[in-house]
N, C-alpha and C positions, 0 to 999 in steps of 0.2 A: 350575298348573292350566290357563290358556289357555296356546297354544303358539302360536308366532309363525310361519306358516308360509311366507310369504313378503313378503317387499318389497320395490317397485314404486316406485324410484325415480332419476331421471336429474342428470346432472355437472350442476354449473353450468358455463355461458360464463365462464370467469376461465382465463388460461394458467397459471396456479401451483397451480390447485384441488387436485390431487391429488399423491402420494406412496409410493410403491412401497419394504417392510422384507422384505427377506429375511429376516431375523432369524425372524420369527412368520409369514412368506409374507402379508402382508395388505397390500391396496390402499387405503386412505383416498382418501376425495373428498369436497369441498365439495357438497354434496344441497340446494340452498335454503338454510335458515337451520341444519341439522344437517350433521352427518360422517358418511357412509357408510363404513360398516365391510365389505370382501369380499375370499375366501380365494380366487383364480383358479386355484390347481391344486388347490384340495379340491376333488374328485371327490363327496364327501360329500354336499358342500352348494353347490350352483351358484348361490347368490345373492348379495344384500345379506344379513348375517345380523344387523344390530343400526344402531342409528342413535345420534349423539350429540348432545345438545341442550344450547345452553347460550345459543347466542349468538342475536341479536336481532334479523340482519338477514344477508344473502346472503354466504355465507362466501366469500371469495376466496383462499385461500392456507391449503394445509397443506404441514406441513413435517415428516420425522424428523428427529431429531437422532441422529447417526452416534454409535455408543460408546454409548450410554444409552439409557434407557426412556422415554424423552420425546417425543412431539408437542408441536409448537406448529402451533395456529389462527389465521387471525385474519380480521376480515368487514369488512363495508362499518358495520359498528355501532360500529369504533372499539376495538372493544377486540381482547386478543391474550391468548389463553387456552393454558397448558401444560398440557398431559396426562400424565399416568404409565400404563403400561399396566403391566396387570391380569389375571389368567386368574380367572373366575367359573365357579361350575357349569357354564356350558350353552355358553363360547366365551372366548375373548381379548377384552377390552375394554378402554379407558381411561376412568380419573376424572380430572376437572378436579381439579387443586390448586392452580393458580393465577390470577388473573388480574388481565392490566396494564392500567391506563385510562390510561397517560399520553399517549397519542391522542387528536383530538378530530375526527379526520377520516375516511375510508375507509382501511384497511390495504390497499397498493397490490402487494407484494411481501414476501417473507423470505427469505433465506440462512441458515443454520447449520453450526456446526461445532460440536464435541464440548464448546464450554466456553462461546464466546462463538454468537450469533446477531444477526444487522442487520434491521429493519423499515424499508420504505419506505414512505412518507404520502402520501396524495393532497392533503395541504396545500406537500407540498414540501421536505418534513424528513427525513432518515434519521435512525433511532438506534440505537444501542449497545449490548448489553443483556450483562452477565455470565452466568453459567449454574455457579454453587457450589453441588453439589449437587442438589437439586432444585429451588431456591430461583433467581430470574432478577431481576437490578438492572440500573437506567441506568449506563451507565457514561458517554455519551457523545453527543450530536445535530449535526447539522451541516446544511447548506443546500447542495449540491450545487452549483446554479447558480439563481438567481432566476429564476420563472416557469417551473421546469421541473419537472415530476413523474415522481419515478421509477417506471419499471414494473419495474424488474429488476435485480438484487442476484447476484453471485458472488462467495463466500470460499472464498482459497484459503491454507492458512500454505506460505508459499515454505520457510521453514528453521523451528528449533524456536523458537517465537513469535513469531516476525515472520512477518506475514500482509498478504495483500494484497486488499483490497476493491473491486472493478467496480462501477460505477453507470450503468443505461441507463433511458432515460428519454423524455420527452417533447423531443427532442435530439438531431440526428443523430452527437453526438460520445459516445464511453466517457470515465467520468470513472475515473483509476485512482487510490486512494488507498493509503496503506502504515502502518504502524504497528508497534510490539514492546505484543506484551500479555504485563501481567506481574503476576501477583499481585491479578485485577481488576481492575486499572489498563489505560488506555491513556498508552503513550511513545510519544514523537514521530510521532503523527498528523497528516501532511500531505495535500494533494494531490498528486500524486508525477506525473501525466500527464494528457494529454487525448489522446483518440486520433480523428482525424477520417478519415473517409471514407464514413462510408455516409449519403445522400441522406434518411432519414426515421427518424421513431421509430423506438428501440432497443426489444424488444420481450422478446427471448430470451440469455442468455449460461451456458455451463457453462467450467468450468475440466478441463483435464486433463494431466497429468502428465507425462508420457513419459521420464523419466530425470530424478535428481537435480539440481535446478537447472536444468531444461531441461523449461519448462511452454506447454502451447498455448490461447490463450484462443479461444474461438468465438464471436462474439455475432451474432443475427438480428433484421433490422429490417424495417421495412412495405415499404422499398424495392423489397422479394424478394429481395435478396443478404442471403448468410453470408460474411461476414469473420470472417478467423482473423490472431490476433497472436501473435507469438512472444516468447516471456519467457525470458531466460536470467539466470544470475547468477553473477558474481562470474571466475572463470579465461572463465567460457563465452562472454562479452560479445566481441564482434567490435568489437577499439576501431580497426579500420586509417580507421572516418571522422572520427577524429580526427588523422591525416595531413595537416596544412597543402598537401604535393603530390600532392595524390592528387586525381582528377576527380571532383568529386562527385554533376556532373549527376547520375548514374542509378545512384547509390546510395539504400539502403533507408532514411529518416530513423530514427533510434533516439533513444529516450525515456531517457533514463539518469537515478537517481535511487540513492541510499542510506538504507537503511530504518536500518541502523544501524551507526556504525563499522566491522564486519567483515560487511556484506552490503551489495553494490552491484548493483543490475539495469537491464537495460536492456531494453526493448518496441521492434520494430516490426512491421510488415506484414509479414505471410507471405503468406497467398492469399484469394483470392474466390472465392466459389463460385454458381455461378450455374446457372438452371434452375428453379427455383420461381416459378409466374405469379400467388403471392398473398404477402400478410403470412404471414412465417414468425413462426409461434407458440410455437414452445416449441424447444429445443436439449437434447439429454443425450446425453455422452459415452460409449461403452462401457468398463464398469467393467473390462475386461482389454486391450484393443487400441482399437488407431487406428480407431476407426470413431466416425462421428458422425449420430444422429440430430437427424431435424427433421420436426415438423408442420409445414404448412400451413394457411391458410386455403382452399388453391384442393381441396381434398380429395384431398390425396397426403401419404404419409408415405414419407421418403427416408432408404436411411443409404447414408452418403455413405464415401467410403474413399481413401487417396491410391494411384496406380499404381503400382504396382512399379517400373518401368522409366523411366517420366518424372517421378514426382510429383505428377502433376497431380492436383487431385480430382476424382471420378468418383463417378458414381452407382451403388452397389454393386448397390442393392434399390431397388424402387418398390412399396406397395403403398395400398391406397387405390382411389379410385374414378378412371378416366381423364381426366374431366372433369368441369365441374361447369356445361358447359352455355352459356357465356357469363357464368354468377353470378360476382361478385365483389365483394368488399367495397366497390367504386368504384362497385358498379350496388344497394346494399343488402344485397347479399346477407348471412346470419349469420357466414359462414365454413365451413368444413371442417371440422378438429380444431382440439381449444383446448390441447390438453395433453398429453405423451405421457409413458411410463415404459419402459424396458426391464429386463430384467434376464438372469440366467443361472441353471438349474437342472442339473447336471452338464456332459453337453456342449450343452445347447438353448439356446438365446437364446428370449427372450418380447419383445414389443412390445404394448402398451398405450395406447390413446386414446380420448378420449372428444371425439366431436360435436356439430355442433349440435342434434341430436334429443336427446341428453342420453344416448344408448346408448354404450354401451364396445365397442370393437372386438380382439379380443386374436387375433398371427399368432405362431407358433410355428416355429422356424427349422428346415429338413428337411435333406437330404441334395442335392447339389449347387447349391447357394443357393438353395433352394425354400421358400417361408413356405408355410403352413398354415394358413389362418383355421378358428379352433375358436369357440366361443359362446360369450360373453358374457352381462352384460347387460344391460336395459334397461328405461328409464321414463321417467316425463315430468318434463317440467322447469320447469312452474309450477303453481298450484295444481288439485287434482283435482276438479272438479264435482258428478261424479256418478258412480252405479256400480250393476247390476243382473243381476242372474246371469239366464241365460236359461232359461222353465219350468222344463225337467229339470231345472237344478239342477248341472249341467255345467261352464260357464266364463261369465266374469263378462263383460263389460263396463264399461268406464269411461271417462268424459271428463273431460278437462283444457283449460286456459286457452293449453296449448302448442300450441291446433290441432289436437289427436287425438282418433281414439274409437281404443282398442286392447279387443284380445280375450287371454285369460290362463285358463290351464286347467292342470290337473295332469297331470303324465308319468304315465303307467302300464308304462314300461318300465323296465330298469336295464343299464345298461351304462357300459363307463370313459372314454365319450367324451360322454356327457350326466346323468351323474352319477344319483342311485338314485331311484328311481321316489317316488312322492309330490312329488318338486321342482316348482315352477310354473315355467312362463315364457308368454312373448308369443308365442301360436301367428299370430297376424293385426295386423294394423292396418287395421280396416274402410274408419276416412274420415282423409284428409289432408288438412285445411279451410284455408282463407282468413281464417277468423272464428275466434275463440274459443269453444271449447267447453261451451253449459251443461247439457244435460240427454239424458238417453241412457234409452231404455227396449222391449225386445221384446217385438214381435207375437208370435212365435213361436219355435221352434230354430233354424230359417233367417232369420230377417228381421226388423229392427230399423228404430225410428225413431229419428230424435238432431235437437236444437234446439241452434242456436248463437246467436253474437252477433249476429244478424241477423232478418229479422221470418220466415223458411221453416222449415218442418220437412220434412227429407231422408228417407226411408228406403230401406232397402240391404237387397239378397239377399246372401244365403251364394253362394258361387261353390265349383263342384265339386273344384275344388284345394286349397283349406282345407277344406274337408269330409272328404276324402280323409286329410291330415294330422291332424286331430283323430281320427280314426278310428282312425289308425295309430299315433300316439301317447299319447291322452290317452283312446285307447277311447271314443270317445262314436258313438254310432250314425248313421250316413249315415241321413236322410229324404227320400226320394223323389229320388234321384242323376237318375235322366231330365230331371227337367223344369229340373236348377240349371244357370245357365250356367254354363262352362270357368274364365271368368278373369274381370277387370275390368279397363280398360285407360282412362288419362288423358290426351284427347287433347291433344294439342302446344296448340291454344289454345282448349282447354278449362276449366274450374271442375268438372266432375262427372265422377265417374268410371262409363264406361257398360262393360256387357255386349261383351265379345268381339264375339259374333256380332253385337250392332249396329255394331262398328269394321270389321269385316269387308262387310256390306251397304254401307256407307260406302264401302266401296274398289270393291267392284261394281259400283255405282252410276255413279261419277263414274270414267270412263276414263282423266282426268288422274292420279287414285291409284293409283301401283303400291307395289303390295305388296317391302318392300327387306328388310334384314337390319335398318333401322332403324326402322321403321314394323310390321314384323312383332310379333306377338303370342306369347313364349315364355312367359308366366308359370305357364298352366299346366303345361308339360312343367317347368318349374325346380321348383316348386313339390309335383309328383309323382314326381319324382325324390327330392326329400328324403331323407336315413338319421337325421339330429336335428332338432331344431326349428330355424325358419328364424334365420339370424342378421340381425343387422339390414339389412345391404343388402338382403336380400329382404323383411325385411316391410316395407321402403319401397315397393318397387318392384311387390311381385307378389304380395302380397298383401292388397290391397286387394276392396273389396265392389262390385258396379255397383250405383249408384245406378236406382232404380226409377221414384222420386215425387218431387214438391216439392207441401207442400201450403199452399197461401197463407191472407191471410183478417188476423192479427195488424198491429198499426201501428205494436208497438215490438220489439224485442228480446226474442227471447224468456228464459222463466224457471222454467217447468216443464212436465212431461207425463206423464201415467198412459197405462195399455192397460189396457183390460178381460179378467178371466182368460179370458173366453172369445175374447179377440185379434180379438175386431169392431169396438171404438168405441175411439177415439183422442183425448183430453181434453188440453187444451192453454190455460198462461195466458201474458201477457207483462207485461214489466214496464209498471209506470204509478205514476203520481200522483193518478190520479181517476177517477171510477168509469165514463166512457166507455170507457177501456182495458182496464180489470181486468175483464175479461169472460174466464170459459171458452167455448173454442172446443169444435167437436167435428167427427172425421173419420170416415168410416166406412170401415173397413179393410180391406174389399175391394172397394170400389167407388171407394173416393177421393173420394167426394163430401162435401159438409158441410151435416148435418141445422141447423136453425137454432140460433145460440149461448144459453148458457142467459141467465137475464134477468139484469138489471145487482143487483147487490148489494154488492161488494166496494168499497172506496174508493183501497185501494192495492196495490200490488204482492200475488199469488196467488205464494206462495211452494213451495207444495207440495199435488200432488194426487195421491187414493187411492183408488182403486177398490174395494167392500167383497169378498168372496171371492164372494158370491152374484148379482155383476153388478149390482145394483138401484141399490144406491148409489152417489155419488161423496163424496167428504169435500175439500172445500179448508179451506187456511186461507192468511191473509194477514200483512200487514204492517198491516192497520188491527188487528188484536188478534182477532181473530173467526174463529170455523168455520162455516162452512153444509155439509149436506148438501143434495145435488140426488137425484133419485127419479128411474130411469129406464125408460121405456115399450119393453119390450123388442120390440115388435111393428112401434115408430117409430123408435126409438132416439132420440127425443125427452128431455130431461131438464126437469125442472121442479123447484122450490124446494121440498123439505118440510120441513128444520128449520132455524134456524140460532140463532147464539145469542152477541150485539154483545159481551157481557162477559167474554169466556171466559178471557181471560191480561190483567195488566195491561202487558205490554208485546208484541214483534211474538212471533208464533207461528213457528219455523222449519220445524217436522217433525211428522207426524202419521203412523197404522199404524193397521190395522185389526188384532182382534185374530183367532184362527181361527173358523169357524161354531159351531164343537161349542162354541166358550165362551159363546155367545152374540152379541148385536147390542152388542159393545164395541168402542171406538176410542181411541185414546191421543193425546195434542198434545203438542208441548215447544218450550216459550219461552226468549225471552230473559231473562223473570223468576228466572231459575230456577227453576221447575215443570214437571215433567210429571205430565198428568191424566188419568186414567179418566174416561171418559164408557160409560155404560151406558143402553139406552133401556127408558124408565121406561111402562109401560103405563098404571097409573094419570094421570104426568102428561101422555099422549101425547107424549112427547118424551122427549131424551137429557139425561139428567142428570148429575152430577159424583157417581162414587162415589168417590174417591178422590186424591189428590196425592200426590206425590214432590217435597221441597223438598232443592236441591242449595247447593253452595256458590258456583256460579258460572255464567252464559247455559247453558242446553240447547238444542243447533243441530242435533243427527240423534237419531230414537229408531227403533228397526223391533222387529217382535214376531216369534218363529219361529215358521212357518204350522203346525205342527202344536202337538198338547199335549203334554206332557212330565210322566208323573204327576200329570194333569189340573190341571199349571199352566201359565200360559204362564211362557216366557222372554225377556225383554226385555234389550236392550243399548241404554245411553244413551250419547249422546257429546256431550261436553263443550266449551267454547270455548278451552280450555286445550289440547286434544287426549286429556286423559282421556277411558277408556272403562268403564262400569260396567255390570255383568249384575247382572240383576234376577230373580227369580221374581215370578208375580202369579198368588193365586185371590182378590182384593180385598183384600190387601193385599199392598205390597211389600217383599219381603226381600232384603236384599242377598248375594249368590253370592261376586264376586270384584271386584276393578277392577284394570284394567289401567294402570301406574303408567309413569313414569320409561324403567325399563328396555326398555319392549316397544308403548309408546304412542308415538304420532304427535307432534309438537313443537307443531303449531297445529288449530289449529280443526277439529273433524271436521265435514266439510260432509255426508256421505253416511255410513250404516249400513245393510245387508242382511243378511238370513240366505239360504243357502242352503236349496232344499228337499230338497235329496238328501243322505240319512243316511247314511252306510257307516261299520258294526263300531263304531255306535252313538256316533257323532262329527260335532257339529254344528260347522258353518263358517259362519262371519261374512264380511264385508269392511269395508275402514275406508276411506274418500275420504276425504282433510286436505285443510289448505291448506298444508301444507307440503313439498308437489310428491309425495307420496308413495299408494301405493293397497297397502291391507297385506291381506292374508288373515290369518283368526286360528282355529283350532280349539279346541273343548272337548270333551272327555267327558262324555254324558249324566247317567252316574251319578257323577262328579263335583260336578257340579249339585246332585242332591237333597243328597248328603254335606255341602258345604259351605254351603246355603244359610243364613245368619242369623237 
């Protein structure tokens, strides 16, 4: 009945987050505390199309398992969760069927092979785990080296059950170990080598093949070199350094070991590979030839290939950003890429990574070694604030704790390069903040306010480039194109992002600025060129909003903010303790000036405010338990106190909604109690009264009402502290429609609910702000609604 229409959510920071099955074409990535589920060549469906919740805390490591139907998970919560995948009605999915607590620390890494799979601990432990069936046992733990944590695990079986296990780690040495697995069992488990040379944490290693008994190992460390070690076994072993006359000086050392009476191997130094000016992050082998990828932290992705003629390794491809500016993880920087996948779809090679934005980058291999960056996609990567579609009804807005406000709207075209029209994506990235993002809400079609972790509220014009694109793609009507500036541009030691033409007066101005090929302003021509929606390096870089305002006055951080529908007065609380602070502010929105704030009433944190449809009123509620309505002098834009009411929830209120005119002068609240309540104003008692309660099972943290009627009901969606979502009818009493469960809801907490107010072919749209890094759209059918309501 509801349909999940898109989701808005970004990689974790972990180098092992994600996992790439040709098998069912599907990308798995750690999403915060759930697994994103996405198909990169269904054309169909260009998103996230499902999420997996289970675990408790920031996933760091998914894994397939090669041969089978199985994922393994595992997070910073300790535990290590197997998956079975699934085909359901509507897609490919996995259920958990198992899960291991024999951890009691962060899961640091995993490797897998078809029977057996290794976990590394951030206490220091590796373990062993069989794989009969569907069913996974310890088989096995060991301590690598005292005080060292592995990051990085490679299995590879050299011959048939004898297999060899890599350990890197917090330690600039490879630990190699060797074993026969047999029957469940581990036989003769030793440490078989150490392999030293590289300068800092081991970070990255893949195993690959190259001829029977003739295997090449790769591991990458913080140092910025890739070393490669060469494994041979058994005829293949170059034994002439064990010639008592032989000069040994400037021979290769070899590691020589026997896994089992009829297999002997010997490891040494092959090559170094150098060129990387950060921690290399992540290493995978191409599954048919000698070529080796590598992310970096410094924002270049490399596949590297040996020469023909010398051997030497050489840099095949580069792609990536050229620089990253001076940033490096030495200066704070996040890094570049965390993680990478490639794969092969007839004769095309794909490359796959996700950065620190949390957006996925995917390049597509062309015709004379040319990559192809196609779209991806992308979201944020901590929890989501807030979120408010703009009047028309159009494209949404949201903000996150990642620093962002992003802009997200529906394609209204189809074609095989941006897949079939209804798809969402991130046409903008307004603001790319310093602070954390709390609260976000439009004046207008063009122009928006947002409040961060800090005591200013910003607001930002539409810029005539994203105007243009939303136009082009998402069909939404250019307003007044003369008066919007070109582009937004951030200056070199800047915090705001200003207007073109004032970066341009800038350079007039002062004779010492010339205008260069680096200083120069492309974003709108990049921007207007578009043929799909921007992929991420652009909506870093150029599509951003000029900031307009800052408007002061607040003494703490702030915590919410209304517009009045008629986009004149600007209502603003911050957090607090006492009732000096918890004051509403008020701005006036086209002059920028601030009428005086309304009188002290609240005692602690103003959680949430609402402007009634009719202008007159404002509605807060707080964190001392209480609503008040403020009365506003439309002539002053003064407000003053008319009702309010100390007893309203017994615990903090999170969310409140006005409901439409045509219903009447009704309002809704929803607490931590679990209730939300109708309030309706009472003529006889001159005041708003409780006509009604909804008692839930657990905190109510967002409620919103759809601004229109619907069979002269309204329709309400609650959201839950679990991240359940339930729809509601109300003509005085409420009846329950549908709730959104398991499969198609948020993992944690819904901070934010909106409706859209733009109907089309009779299909209402919601959005869902979590805390679970994710911003979902949801649609339902109107006459669905009446059908199923309870």
């Amino acid at each position: 009945m509801v349909v999940s229409e898109a989701i808005f959510v970004g990689g974790n920071r972990q180098t092992q987050v994600s996992d790439y099955t040709s098998e069912w074409g599907i990308l798995a990535f750690g999403a915060g505390k759930t697994i994103a589920l996405w198909k990169p060549l269904d054309t169909a469906s260009r998103g996230v199309y499902r999420t997996l919740e289970g675990h408790n805390a920031e996933v760091t490591c998914v894994r397939f398992v090669s041969g089978t139907n199985l994922m393994i998970s595992a997070s910073e919560d300790s535990q290590i969760r197997v998956w079975e995948h699934t085909s359901d009605a509507q897609d490919d999915t996995f259920n958990c069927i198992q899960i291991l607590d024999h951890h009691k620390h962060t899961i640091t890494t995993i490797s897998a092979l078809s029977n057996i799979f290794a976990v590394g601990c951030a206490d220091g432990s590796v373990s062993m785990w069989s794989l009969s069936g569907d069913v996974a046992s310890l088989v096995h733990t060991f301590e690598p080296k005292k005080n060292t944590l592995p990051l990085c695990l490679a299995l590879k079986e050299v011959q048939d059950n004898k297999i060899l296990l890599a350990v890197g780690g917090t330690n600039p040495n490879v630990f190699i170990y060797s074993f026969v697995w047999d029957s469940e069992t581990l036989n003769n488990f030793q440490q078989a080598a150490i392999l030293e040379g590289h300068e800092d944490w081991i970070k990255a290693m893949d195993f690959y093949e190259e001829s029977s008994g003739n295997i090449i190992l790769a591991t990458g460390s913080q140092d910025r070199y890739i070393r490669l070690w060469r494994i041979r076994t058994n005829e293949l072993i170059d034994n002439s350094d064990e010639d008592d006359f032989k000069l040994k000086l400037l021979s290769n050392k070899q590691s020589k070991f026997s896994i089992s009476s009829d297999l002997r191997v010997a490891i040494n130094f092959e090559a170094l590979i150098v060129g990387h000016d950060d921690w290399v992050s992540c290493l995978k082998w191409h599954e048919d030839r000698l070529q080796l990828l590598a992310s970096t932290a410094d924002t270049a992705i490399m596949v590297w290939e040996p020469d023909e003629e010398s051997g030497v390794w050489v840099c095949a491809s580069r792609l990536g950003e050229l620089s990253s500016k001076g940033a490096s993880t030495a200066t704070g920087s996040a890094g570049g890429f965390w993680s990478c996948n490639w794969f092969t779809l007839g004769e095309r090679d794909y490359i796959l990574t996700n950065g620190k934005t949390g957006s996925w980058r995917m390049w597509e291999s062309g015709d004379l070694g040319i990559w192809d960056q196609h779209l991806a996609i992308t979201g944020p990567t901590k929890s989501v604030t807030d979120a408010a579609w703009s009047p028309n009804g159009r494209y949404l807005l949201f903000t996150s704790l990642d620093q962002t406000t992003r802009l997200i709207a529906q394609y209204r075209k189809s074609d095989s390069q941006s897949g079939k029209a209804g798809s969402w994506f991130e046409f903008s990235r307004p603001q790319i903040h310093g602070y954390d993002m709390i609260c976000v809400e439009p004046i207008s079609n063009t122009r928006f306010i947002s409040g961060g972790d800090e005591k200013i509220l910003r607001s930002f014009d539409e810029p005539k480039g994203v105007a243009q694109i939303l136009n082009k793609f998402a069909d939404i009507p250019i307003e007044d194109e003369s008066s919007m500036p070109e582009s937004a541009s951030l200056p070199a030691l800047g915090l705001s992002s200003k207007a073109t033409a004032d970066v341009d007066e800038d350079v007039d101005e002062d004779p010492d600025v010339r205008e260069t090929n680096e200083t120069k302003n492309i974003s709108f021509d990049v921007v207007a060129s578009l043929t799909t929606p921007p992929i991420e390096d652009q909506l870093q870089r150029h599509t951003l909003w000029p900031e307009i305002e800052k408007l002061y006055g607040h003494g703490y951080e702030m915590s919410c903010l209304d517009v009045s529908p008629d986009g004149n007065v600007i209502a603003s609380a911050c957090k607090s303790n006492n009732m000096q602070h918890a004051v509403i502010r008020f701005f006036d929105a086209n002059t920028w000036l601030q009428p005086k704030p309304a009188e002290q009433l609240h005692n602690l944190t103003i959680t949430r405010l609402r402007f009634s449809g009719d202008n007159i009123h404002l509605l807060s509620v707080s964190r001392d338990r209480q609503w008040a309505l403020w009365k506003r002098n439309l002539a002053t834009n003064d407000f003053e106190l008319a009702y309010k009411n100390e007893k309203a929830h017994t615990r903090i209120i999170w969310d409140c909604d006005w409901a439409p005119q045509e219903f009447g002068q009704v309002f809704f609240t929803a607490s931590r109690d679990k209730c939300v309540k109708s309030w309706r104003f009472s003529a006889q008692e001159n005041t708003y009264t409780q006509e009604n309660s909804l008692k839930l099972t657990e905190p109510v943290t967002a409620v919103s009402i759809f601004p229109k009627l619907l069979h002269s009901k309204l329709v309400t969606a609650v959201g839950l502290e679990s991240g359940s979502i339930h729809i509601y009818t109300y003509d005085g009493e409420f009846r329950k429609v549908t709730e959104i469960g398991k499969n198609l809801a948020p993992s944690d907490r819904i901070n934010r609910l909106r409706w859209s107010s733009y109907l089309e072919d009779e299909k209402l749209v919601f959005a869902a702000a979590s805390a679970d890094h994710s911003a979902r759209v949801y649609s339902v059918k109107s006459s669905t609604i009446e059908e199923n309501t309870k």
